[in-house]
gemmi code that builds the backbone of each chain (N, CA, C; Angstrom):
import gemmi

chains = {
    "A": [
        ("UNK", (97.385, 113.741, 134.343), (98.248, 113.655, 133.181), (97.960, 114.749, 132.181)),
        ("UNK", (98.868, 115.071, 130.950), (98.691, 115.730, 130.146), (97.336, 115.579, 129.377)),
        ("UNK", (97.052, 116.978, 128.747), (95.650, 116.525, 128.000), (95.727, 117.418, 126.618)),
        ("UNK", (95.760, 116.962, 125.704), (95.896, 117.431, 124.458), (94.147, 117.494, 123.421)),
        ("UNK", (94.420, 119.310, 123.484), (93.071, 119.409, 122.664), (93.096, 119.932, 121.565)),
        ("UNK", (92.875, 119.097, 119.688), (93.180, 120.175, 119.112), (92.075, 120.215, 117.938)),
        ("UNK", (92.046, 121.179, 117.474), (91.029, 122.253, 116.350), (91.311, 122.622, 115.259)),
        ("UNK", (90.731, 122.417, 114.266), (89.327, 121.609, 113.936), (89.257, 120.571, 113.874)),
        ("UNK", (88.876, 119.428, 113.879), (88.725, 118.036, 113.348), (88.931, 117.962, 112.049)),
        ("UNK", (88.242, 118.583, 111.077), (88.259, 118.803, 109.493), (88.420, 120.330, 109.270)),
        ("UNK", (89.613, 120.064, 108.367), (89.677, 121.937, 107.941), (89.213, 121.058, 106.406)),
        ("UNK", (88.766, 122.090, 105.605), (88.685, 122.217, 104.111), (89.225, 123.516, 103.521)),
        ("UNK", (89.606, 123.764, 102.423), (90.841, 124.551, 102.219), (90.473, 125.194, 100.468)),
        ("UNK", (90.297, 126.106, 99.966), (90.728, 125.902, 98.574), (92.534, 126.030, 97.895)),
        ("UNK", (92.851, 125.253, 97.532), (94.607, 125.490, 97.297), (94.608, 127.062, 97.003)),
        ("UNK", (96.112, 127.698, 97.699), (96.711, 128.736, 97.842), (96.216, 129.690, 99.060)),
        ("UNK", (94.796, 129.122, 99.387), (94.760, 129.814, 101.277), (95.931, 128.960, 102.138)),
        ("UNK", (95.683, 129.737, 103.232), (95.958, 129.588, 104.548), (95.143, 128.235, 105.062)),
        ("UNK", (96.272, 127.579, 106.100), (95.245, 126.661, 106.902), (96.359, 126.716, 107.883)),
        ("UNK", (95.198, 127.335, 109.043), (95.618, 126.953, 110.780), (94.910, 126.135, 111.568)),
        ("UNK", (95.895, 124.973, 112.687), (95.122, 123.920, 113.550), (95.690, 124.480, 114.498)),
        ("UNK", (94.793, 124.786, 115.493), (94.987, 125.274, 116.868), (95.319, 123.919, 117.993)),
        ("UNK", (95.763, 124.013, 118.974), (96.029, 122.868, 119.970), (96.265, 123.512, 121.474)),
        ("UNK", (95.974, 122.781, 122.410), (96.118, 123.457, 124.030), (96.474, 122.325, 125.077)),
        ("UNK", (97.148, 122.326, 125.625), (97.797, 121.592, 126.597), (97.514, 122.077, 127.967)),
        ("UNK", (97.254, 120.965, 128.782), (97.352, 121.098, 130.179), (98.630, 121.496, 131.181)),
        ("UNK", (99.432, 120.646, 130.847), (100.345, 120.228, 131.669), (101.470, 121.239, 131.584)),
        ("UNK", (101.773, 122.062, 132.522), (102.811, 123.669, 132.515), (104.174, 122.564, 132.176)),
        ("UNK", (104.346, 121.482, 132.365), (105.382, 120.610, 132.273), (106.209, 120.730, 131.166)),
        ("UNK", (105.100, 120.384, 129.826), (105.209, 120.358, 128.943), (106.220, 121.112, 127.955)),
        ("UNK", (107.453, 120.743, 127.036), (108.143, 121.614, 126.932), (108.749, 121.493, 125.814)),
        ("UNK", (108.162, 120.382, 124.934), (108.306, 120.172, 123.256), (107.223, 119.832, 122.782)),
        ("UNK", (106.961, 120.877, 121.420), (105.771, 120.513, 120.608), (105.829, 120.311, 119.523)),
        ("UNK", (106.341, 118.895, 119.195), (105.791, 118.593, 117.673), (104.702, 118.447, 117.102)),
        ("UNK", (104.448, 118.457, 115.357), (103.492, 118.219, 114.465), (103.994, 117.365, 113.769)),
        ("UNK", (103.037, 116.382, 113.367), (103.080, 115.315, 112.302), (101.906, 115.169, 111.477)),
        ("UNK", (102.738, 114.845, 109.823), (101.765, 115.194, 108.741), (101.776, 113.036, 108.401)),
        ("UNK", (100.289, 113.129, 108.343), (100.309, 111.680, 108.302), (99.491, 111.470, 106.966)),
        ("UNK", (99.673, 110.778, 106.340), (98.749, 110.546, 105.178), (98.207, 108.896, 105.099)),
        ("UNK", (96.990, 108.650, 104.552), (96.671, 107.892, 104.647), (96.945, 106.680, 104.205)),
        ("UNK", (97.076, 105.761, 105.745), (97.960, 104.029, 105.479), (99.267, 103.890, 105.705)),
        ("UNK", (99.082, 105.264, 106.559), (101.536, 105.758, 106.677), (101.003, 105.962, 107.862)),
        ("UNK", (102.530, 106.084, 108.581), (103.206, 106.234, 109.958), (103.065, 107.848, 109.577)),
        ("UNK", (103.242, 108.574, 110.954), (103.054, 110.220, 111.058), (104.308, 110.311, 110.880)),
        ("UNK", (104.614, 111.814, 109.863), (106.221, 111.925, 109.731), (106.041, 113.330, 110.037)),
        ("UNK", (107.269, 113.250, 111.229), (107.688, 115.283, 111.588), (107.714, 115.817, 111.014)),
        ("UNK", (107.063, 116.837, 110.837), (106.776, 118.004, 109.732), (107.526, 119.714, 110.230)),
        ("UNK", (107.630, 119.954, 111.774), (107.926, 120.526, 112.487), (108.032, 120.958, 113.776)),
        ("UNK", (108.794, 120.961, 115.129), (108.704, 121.500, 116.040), (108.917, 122.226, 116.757)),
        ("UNK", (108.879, 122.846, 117.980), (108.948, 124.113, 118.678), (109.453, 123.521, 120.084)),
        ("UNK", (110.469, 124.643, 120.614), (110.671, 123.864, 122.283), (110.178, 124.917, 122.790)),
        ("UNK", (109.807, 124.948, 124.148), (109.260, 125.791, 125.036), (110.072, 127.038, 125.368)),
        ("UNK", (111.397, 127.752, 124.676), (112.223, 128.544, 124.772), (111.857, 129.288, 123.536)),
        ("UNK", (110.884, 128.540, 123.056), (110.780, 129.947, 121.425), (109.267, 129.836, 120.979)),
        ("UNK", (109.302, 131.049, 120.474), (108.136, 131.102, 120.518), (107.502, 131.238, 119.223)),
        ("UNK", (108.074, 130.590, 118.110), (107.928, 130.826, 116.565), (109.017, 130.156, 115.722)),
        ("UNK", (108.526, 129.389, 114.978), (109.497, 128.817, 114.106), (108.894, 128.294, 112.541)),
        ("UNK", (109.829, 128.647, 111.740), (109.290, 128.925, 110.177), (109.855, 127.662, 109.462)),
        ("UNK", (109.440, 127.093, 108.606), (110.100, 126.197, 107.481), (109.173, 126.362, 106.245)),
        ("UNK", (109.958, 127.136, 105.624), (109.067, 127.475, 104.067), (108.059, 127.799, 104.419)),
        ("UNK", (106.702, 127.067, 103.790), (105.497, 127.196, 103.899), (105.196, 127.258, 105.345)),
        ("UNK", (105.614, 126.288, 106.658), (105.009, 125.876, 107.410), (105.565, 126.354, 108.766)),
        ("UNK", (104.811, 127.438, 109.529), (105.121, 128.001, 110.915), (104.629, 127.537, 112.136)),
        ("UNK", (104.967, 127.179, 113.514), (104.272, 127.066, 114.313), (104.514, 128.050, 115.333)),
        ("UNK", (103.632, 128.186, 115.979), (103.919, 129.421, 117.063), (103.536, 128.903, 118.745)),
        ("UNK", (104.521, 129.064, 119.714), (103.667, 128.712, 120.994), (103.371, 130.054, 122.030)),
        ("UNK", (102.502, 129.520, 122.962), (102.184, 130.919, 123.776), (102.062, 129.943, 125.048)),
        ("UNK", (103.283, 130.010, 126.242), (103.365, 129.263, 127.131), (102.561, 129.601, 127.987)),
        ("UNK", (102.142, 130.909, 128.161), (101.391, 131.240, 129.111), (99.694, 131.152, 129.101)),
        ("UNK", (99.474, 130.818, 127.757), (97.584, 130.330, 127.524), (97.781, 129.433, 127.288)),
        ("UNK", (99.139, 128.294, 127.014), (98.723, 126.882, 126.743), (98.529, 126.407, 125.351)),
        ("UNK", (98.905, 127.197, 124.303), (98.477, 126.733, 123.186), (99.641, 126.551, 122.226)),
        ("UNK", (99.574, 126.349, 120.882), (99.996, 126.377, 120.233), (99.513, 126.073, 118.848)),
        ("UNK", (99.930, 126.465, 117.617), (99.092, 126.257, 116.134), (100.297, 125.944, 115.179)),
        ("UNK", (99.828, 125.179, 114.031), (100.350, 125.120, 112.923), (99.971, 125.831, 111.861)),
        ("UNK", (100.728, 126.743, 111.226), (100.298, 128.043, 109.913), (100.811, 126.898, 109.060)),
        ("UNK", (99.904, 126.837, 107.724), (100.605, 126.346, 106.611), (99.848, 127.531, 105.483)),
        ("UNK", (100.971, 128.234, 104.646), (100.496, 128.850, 103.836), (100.567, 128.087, 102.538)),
        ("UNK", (99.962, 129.091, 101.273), (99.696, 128.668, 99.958), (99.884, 126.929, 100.026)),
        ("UNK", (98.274, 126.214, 100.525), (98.284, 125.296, 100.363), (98.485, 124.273, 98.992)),
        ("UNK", (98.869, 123.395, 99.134), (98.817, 122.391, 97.690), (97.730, 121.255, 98.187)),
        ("UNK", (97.533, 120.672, 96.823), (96.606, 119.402, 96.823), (97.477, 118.351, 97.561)),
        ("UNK", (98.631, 118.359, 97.813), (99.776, 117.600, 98.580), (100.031, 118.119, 99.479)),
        ("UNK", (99.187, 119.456, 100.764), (99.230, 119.005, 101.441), (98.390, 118.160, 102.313)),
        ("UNK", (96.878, 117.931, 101.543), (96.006, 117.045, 102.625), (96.565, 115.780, 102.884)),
        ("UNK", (96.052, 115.849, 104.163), (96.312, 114.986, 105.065), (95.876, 114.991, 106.475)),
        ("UNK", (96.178, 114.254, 107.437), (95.801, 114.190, 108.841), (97.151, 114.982, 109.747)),
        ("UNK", (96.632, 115.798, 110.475), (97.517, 116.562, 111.337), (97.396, 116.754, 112.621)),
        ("UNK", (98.740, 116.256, 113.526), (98.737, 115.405, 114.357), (99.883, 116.787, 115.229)),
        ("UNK", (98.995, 117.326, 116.148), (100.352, 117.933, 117.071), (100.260, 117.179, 118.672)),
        ("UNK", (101.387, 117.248, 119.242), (101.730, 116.923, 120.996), (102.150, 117.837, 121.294)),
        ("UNK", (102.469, 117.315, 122.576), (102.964, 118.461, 123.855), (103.451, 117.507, 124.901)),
        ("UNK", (105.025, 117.121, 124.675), (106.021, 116.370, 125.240), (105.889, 116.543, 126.594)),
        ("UNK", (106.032, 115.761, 127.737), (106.192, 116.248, 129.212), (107.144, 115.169, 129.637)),
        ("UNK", (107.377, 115.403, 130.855), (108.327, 114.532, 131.437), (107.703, 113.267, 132.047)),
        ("UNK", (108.364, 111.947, 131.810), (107.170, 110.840, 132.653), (108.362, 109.634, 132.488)),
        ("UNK", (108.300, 109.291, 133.758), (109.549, 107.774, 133.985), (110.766, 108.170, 133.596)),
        ("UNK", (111.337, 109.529, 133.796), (112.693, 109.602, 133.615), (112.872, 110.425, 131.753)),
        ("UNK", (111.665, 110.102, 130.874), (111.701, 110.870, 129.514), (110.664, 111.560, 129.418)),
        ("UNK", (110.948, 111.969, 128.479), (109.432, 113.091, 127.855), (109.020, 112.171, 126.927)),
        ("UNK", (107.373, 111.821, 126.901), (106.682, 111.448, 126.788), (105.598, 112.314, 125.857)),
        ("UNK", (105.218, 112.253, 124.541), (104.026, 112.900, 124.066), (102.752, 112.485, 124.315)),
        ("UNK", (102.301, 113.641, 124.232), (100.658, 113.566, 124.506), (100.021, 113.855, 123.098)),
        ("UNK", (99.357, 113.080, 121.959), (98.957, 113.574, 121.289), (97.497, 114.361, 120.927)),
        ("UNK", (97.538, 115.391, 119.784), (95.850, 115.847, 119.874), (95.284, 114.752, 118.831)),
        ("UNK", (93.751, 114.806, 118.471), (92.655, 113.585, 117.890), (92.689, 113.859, 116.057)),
        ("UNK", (94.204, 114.828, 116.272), (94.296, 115.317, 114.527), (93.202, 116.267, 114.143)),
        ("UNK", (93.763, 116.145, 112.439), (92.843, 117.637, 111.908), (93.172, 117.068, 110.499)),
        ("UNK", (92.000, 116.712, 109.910), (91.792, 116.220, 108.753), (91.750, 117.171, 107.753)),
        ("UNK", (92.852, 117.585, 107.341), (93.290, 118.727, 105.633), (92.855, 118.333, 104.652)),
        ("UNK", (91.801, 118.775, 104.038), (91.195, 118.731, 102.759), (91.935, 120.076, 102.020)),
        ("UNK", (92.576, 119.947, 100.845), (92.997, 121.561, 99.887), (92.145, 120.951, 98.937)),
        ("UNK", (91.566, 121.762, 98.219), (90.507, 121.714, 96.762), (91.289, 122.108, 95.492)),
        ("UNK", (91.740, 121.378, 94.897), (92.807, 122.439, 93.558), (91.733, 123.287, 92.911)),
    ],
    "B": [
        ("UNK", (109.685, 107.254, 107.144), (109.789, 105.940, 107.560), (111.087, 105.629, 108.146)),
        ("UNK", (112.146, 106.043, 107.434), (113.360, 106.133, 108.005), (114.052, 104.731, 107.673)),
        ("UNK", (114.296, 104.088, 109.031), (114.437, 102.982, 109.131), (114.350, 101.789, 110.306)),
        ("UNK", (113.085, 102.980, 110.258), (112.188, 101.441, 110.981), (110.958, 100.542, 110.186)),
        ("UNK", (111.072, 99.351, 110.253), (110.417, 99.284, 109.832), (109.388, 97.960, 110.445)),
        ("UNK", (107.756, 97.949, 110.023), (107.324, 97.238, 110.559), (106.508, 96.012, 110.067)),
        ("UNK", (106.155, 95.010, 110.152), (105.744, 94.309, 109.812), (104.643, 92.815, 110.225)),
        ("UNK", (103.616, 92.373, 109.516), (103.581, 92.742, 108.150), (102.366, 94.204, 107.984)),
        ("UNK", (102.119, 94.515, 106.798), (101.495, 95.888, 106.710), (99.968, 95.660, 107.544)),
        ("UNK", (99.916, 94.707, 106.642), (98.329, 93.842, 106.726), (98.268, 93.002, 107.950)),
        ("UNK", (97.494, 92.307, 108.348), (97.531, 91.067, 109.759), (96.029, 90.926, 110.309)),
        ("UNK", (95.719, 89.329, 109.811), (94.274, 88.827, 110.188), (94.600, 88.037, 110.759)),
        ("UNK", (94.171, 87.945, 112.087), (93.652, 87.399, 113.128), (91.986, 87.012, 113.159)),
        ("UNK", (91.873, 85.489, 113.960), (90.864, 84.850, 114.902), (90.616, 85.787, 115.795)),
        ("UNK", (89.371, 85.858, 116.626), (89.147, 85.883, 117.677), (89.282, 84.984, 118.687)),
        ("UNK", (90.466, 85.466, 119.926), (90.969, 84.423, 120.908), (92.336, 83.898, 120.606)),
        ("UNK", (92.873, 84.169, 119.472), (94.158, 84.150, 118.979), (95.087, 85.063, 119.352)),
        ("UNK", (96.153, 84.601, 120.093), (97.414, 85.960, 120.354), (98.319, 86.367, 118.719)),
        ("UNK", (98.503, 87.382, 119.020), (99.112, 87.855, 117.504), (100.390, 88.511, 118.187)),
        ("UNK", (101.891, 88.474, 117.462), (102.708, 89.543, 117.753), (102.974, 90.214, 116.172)),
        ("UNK", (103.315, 91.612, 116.412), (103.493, 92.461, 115.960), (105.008, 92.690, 115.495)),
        ("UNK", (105.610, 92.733, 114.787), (107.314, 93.181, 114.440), (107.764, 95.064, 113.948)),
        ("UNK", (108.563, 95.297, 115.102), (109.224, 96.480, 114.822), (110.608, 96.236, 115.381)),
        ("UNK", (111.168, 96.928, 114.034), (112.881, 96.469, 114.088), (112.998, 97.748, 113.468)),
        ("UNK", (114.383, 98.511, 113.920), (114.974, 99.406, 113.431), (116.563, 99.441, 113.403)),
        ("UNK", (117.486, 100.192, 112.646), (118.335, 100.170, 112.257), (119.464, 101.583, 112.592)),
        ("UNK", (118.761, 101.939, 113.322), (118.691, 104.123, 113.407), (119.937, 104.051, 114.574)),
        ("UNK", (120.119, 102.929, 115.650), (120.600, 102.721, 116.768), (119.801, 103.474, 117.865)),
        ("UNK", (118.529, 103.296, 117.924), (117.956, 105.104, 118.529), (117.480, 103.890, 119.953)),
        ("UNK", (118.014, 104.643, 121.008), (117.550, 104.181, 122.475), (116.167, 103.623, 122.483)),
        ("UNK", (115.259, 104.530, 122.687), (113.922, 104.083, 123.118), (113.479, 103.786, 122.058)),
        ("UNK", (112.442, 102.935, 122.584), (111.054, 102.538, 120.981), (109.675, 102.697, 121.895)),
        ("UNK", (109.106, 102.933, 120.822), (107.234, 102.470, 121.581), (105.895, 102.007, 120.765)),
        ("UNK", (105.054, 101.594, 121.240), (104.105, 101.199, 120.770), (103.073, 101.877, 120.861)),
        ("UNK", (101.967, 102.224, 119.603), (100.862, 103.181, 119.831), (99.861, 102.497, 119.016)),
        ("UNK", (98.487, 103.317, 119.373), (97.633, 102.281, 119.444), (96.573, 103.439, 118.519)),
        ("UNK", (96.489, 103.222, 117.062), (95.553, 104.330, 116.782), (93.761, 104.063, 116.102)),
        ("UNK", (93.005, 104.521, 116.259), (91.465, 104.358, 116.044), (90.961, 105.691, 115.244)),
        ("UNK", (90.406, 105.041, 114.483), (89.738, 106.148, 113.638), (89.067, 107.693, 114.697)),
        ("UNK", (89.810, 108.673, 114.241), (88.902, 109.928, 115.004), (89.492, 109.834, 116.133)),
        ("UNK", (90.648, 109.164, 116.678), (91.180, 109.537, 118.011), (92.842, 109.637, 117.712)),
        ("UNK", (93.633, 110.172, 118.626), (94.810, 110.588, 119.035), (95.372, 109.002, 118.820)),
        ("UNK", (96.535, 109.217, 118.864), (97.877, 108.145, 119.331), (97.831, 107.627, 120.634)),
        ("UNK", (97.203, 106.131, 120.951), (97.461, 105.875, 122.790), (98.701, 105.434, 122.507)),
        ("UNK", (99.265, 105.185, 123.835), (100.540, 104.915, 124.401), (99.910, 103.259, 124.646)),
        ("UNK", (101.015, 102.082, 124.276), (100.689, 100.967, 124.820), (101.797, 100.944, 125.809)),
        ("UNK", (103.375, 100.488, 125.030), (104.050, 100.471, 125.613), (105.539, 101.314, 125.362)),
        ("UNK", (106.300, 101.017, 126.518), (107.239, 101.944, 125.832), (108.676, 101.290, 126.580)),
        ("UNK", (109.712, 101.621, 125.659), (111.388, 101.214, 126.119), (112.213, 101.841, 126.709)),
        ("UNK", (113.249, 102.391, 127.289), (113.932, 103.169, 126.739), (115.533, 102.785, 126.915)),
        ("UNK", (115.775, 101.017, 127.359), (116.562, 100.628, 126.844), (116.661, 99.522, 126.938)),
        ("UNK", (117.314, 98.577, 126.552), (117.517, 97.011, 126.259), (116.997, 96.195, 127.709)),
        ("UNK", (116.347, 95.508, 127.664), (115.299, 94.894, 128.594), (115.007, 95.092, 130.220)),
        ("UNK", (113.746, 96.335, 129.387), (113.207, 97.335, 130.058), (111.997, 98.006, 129.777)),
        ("UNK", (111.130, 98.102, 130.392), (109.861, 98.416, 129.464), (108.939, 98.571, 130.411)),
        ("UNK", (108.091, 100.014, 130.049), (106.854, 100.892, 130.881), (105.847, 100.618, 130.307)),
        ("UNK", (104.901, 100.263, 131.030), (103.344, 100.180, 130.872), (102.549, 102.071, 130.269)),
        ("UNK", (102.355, 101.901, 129.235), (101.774, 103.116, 128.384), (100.170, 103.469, 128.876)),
        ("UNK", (99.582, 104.019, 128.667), (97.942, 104.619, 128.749), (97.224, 103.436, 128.887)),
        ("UNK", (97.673, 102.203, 127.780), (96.611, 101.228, 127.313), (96.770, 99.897, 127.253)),
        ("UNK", (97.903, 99.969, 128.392), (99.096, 98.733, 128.135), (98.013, 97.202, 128.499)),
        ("UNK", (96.920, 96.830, 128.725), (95.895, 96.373, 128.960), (95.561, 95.163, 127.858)),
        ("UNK", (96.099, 93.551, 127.915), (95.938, 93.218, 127.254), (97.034, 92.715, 125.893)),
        ("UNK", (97.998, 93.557, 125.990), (98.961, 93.675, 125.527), (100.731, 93.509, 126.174)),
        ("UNK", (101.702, 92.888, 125.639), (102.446, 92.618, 126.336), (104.129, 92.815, 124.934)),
        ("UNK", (105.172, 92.761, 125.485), (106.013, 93.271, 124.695), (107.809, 92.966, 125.457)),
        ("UNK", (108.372, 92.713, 124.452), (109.765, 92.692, 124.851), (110.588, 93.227, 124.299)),
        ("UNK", (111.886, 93.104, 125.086), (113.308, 94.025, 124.494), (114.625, 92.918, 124.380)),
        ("UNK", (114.781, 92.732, 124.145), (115.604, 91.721, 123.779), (116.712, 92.433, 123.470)),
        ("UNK", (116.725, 93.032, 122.075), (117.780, 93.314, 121.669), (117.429, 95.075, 121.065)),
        ("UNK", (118.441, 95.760, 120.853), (118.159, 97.195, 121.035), (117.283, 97.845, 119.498)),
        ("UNK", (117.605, 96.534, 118.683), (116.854, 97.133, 117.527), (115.412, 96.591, 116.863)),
        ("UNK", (115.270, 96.067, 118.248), (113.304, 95.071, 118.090), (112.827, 95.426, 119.408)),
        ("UNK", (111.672, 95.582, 119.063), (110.957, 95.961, 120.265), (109.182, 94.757, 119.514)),
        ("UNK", (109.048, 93.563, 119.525), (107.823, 93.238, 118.974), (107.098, 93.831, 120.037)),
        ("UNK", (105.833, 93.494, 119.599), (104.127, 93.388, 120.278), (103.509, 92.480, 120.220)),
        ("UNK", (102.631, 91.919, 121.302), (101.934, 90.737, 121.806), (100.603, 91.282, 121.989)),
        ("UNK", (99.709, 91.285, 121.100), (97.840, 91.355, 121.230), (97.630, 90.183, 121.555)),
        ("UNK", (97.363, 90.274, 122.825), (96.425, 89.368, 123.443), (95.439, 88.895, 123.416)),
        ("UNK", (94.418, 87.500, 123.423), (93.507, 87.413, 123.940), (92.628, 87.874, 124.952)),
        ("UNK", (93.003, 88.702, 125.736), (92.747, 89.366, 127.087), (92.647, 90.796, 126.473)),
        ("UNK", (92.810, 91.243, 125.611), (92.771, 92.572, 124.628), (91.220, 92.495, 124.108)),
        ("UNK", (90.220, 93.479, 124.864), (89.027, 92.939, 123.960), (88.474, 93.808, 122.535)),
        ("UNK", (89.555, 94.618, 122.381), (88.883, 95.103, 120.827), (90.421, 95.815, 120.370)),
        ("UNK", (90.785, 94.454, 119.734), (92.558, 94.534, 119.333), (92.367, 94.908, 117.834)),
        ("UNK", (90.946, 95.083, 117.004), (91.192, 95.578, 115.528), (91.593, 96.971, 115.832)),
        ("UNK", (92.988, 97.554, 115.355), (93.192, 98.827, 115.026), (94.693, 98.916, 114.457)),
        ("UNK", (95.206, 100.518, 114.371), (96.461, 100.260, 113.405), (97.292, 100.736, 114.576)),
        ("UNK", (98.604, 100.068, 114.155), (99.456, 99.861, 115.327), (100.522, 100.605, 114.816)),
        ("UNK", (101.255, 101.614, 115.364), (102.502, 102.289, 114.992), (103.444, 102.075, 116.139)),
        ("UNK", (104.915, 101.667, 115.892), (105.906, 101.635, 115.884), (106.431, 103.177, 116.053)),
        ("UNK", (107.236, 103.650, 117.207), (107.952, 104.739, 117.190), (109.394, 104.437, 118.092)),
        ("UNK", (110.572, 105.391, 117.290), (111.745, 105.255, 117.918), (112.165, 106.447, 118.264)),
        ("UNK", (113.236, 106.760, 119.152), (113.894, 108.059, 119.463), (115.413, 108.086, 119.239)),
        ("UNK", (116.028, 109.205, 119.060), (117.284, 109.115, 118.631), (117.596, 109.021, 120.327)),
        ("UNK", (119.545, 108.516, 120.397), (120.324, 108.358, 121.049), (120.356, 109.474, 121.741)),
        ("UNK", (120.305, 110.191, 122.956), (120.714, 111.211, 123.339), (119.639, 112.842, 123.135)),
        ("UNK", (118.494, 112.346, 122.193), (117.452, 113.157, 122.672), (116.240, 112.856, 123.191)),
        ("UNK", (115.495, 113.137, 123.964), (114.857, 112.946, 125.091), (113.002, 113.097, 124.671)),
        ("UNK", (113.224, 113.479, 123.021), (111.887, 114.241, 122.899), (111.375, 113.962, 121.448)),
        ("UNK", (112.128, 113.864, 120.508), (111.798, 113.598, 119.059), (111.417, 112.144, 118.815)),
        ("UNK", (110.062, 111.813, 118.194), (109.949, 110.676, 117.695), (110.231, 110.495, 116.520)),
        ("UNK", (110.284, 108.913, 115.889), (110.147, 109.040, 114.347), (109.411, 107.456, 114.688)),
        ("UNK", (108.403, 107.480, 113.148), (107.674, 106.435, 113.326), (107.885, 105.430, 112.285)),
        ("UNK", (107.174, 104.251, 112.725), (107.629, 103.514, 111.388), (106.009, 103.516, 110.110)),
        ("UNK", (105.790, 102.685, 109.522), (104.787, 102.774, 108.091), (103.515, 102.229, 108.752)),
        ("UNK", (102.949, 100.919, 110.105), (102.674, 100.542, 111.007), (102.113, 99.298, 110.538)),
        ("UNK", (100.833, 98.755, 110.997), (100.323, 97.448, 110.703), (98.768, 97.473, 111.233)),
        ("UNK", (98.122, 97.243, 110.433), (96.612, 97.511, 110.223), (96.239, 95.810, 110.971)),
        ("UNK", (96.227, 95.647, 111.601), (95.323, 94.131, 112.830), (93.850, 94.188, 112.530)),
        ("UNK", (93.499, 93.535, 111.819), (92.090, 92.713, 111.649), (91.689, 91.607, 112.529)),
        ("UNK", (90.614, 91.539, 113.755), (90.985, 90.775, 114.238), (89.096, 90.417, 113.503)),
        ("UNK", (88.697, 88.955, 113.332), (87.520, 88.260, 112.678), (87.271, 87.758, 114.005)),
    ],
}
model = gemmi.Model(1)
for chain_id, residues in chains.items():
    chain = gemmi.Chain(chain_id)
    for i, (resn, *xyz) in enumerate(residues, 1):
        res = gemmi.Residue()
        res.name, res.seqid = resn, gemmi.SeqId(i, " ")
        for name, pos in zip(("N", "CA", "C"), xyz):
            atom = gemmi.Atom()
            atom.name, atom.element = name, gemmi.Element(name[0])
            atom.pos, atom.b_iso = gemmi.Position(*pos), 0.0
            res.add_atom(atom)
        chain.add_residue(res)
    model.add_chain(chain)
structure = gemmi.Structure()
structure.add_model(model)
structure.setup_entities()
């Protein structure tokens, strides 16, 4: 089955850097990658995704990029805010019983420092 | 959150007591599923729908049991046979006609004493 690995466990941040979570997938199957920004005591809400036909996609602050051929993929979030920590949650969709099915990574705990 | 939603937020349970779980949505969205989350780990798969009474055994389906009845409930059944059922439970649905996007609901934190 799919295997979802992703990096860092804890980022810490001072507001207005950069923060990137790296992620890598097994399964060549695989062919949608969402991210979800979850905050604590909430359900994960889509923040952004990528299909396996592109290889970069922007929303304001927040880019993800895939590279089908090493398996990976990351979330860019620039000029962080104190709104955006939180827990960050990417997959890597594959096909299983007729749907695609996510595989999720173990998150990435966003600390920004104002 | 959208409009699913789940209930109740909170939920204490006995040990040896079956508990069900409520997720109802309003979205009309085909599939639903059940996930199973623990501090410091990923989203398991318990169970999953993907249309009116019909339903796949997930990663962790172990213990746990679930029906479809009708297209906009999908509950959950923690079992007695579940041996470490404290964790938070999320609710996810998919739209009509795409194959790949989830949306989740707010979920339900299971205390089991």
């Amino acid at each position: 089955g799919e295997n979802v690995e992703q990096h860092p466990s804890t980022l810490s941040v001072q507001e207005g850097d950069s923060a990137v979570i790296k992620c890598t997938y097994s399964d060549s199957a695989s062919n949608y990658f969402p991210w979800y920004k979850q905050e604590l005591g909430k359900g994960p809400q889509l923040i952004i995704d990528i299909r396996s036909n592109v290889g970069e996609k922007k929303d304001q602050r927040i880019a993800v990029t895939l590279n089908k051929t090493a398996k990976h993929f990351s979330l860019h979030i620039t000029e962080t805010q104190p709104e955006d920590s939180a827990v960050y949650f990417c997959a890597a969709s594959h096909p299983r019983g007729g749907s695609y099915i996510p595989t999720f990574g173990r998150g990435t705990s966003l600390i920004v420092h104002p | 959150d959208g409009g699913i939603t789940q209930s109740p937020k909170y939920l204490f349970r006995k040990e040896g007591q079956n508990v069900t779980l409520s997720c109802e949505q309003n979205l009309n969205h085909d599939a639903m599923y059940w996930y199973r989350q623990d501090p410091g780990q990923g989203l398991r798969l318990i169970y999953y729908s993907q249309i009116v009474n019909d339903f796949q055994k997930g990663d962790i389906a172990e213990g746990y049991s679930v029906s479809r009845e009708k297209k906009e409930s999908f509950p959950l059944t923690v079992t007695s046979a579940q041996k470490n059922p404290t964790a938070f439970y999320l609710c996810a649905s998919r739209p009509e006609g795409r194959t790949d996007t989830q949306y989740f609901g707010p979920g339900t934190r299971l205390t089991v004493l």
